[in-house]
C-alpha positions as CSV (number, residue, x, y, z in Angstrom):
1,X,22.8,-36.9,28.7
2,X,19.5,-36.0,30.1
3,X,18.4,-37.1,33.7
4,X,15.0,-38.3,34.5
5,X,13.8,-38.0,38.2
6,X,10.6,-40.3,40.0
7,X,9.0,-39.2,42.2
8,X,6.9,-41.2,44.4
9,X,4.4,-39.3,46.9
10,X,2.3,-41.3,49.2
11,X,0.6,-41.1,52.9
12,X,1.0,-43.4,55.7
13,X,-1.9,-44.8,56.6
14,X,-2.1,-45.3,60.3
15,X,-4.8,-45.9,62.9
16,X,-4.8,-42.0,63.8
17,X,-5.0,-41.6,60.1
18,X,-8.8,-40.1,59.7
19,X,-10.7,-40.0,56.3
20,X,-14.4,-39.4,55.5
21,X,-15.9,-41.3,53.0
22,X,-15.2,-39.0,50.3
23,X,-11.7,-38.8,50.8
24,X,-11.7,-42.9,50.4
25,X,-13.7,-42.9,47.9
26,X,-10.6,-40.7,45.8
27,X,-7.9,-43.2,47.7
28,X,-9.5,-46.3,46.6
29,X,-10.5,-44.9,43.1
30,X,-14.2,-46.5,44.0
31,X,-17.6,-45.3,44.4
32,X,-19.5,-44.0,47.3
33,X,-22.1,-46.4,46.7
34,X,-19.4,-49.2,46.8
35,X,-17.8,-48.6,49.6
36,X,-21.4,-47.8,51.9
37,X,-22.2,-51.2,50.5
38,X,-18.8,-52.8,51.6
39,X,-20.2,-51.2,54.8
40,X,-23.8,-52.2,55.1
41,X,-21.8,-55.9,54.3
42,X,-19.8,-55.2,57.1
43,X,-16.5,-55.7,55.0
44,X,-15.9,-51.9,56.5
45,X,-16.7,-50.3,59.9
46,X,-16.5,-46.7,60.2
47,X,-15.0,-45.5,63.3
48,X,-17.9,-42.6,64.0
49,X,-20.9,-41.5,62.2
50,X,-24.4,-43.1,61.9
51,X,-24.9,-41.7,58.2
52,X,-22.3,-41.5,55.5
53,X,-21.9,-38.0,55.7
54,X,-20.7,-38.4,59.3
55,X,-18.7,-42.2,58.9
56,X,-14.7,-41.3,59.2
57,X,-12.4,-44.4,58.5
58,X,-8.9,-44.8,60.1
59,X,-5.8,-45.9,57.8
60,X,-6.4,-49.8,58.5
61,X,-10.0,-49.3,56.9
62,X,-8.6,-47.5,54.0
63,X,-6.1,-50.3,53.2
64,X,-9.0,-53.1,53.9
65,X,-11.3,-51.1,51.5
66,X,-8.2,-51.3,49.1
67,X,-7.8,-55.1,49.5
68,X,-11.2,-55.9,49.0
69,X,-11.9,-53.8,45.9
70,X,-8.5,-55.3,44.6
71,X,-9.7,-58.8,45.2
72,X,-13.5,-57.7,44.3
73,X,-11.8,-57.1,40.7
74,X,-8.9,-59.3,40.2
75,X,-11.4,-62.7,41.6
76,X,-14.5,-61.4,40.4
77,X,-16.0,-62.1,43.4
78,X,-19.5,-60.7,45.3
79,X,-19.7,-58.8,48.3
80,X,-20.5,-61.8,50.6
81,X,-17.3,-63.4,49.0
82,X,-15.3,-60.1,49.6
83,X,-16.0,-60.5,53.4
84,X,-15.3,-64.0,53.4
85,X,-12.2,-63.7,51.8
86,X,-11.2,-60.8,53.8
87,X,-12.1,-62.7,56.7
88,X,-9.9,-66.0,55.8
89,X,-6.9,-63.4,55.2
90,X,-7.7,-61.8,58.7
91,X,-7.5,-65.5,60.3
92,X,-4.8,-66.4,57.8
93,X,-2.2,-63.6,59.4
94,X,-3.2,-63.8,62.6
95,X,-2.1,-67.8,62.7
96,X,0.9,-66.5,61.2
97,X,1.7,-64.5,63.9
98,X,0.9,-66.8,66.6
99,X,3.1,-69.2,64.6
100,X,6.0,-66.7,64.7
101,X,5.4,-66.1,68.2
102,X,5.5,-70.0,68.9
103,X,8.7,-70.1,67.2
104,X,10.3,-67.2,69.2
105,X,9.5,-69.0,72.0
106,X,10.8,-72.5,71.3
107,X,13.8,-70.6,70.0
108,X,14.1,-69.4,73.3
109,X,14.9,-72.9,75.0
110,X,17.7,-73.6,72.5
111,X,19.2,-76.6,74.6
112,X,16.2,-77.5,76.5
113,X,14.1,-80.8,76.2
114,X,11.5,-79.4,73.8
115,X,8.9,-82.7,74.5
């Protein structure tokens, strides 16, 4: 019987994680010109530079540039309806955690009048 082995290598993508913009361009599988327009659309927001040669991009803008390429292809959609989109999730999470956060704190009162 012969065993097979997976292996799965992968980075962590953190905000001290740095990248320039070739380096996304071969973690996102895009183009340089893609990604400097998801840029000039402001979809993306380099952390330093004034020219692409200089932009560097921190783990959180590597996995936005991965969510909107992935919705870019899978919806079809434009770059203004990238950043909108991206923009709905952004407000869509954040009122999930502000729900979560209202529920740990009603949780809190347990016997308490709640009204």
């Amino acid at each position: 019987m012969v065993k097979s082995e997976t292996r799965i290598e992968g980075v962590v993508l953190d905000e001290g994680y740095v990248v320039t913009l070739a380096e996304l361009t071969q973690l996102c599988g895009s183009s340089g010109r893609t990604l400097q327009l998801l840029v000039g659309e402001g979809v993306l927001r380099p952390r330093v530079g004034a020219a692409p040669a200089e932009w560097r991009f921190d783990g959180v803008a590597v996995a936005r540039a991965r969510r909107a390429l992935r919705l870019r292809h899978d919806l079809a959609l434009n770059l203004s309806g990238t950043a909108l989109a991206l923009d709905l999730l952004d407000e869509l999470a954040a009122l999930r955690e502000r729900i979560r956060t209202l529920e740990h704190q009603l949780g809190g009162l347990d016997g308490r009048d709640r009204s």
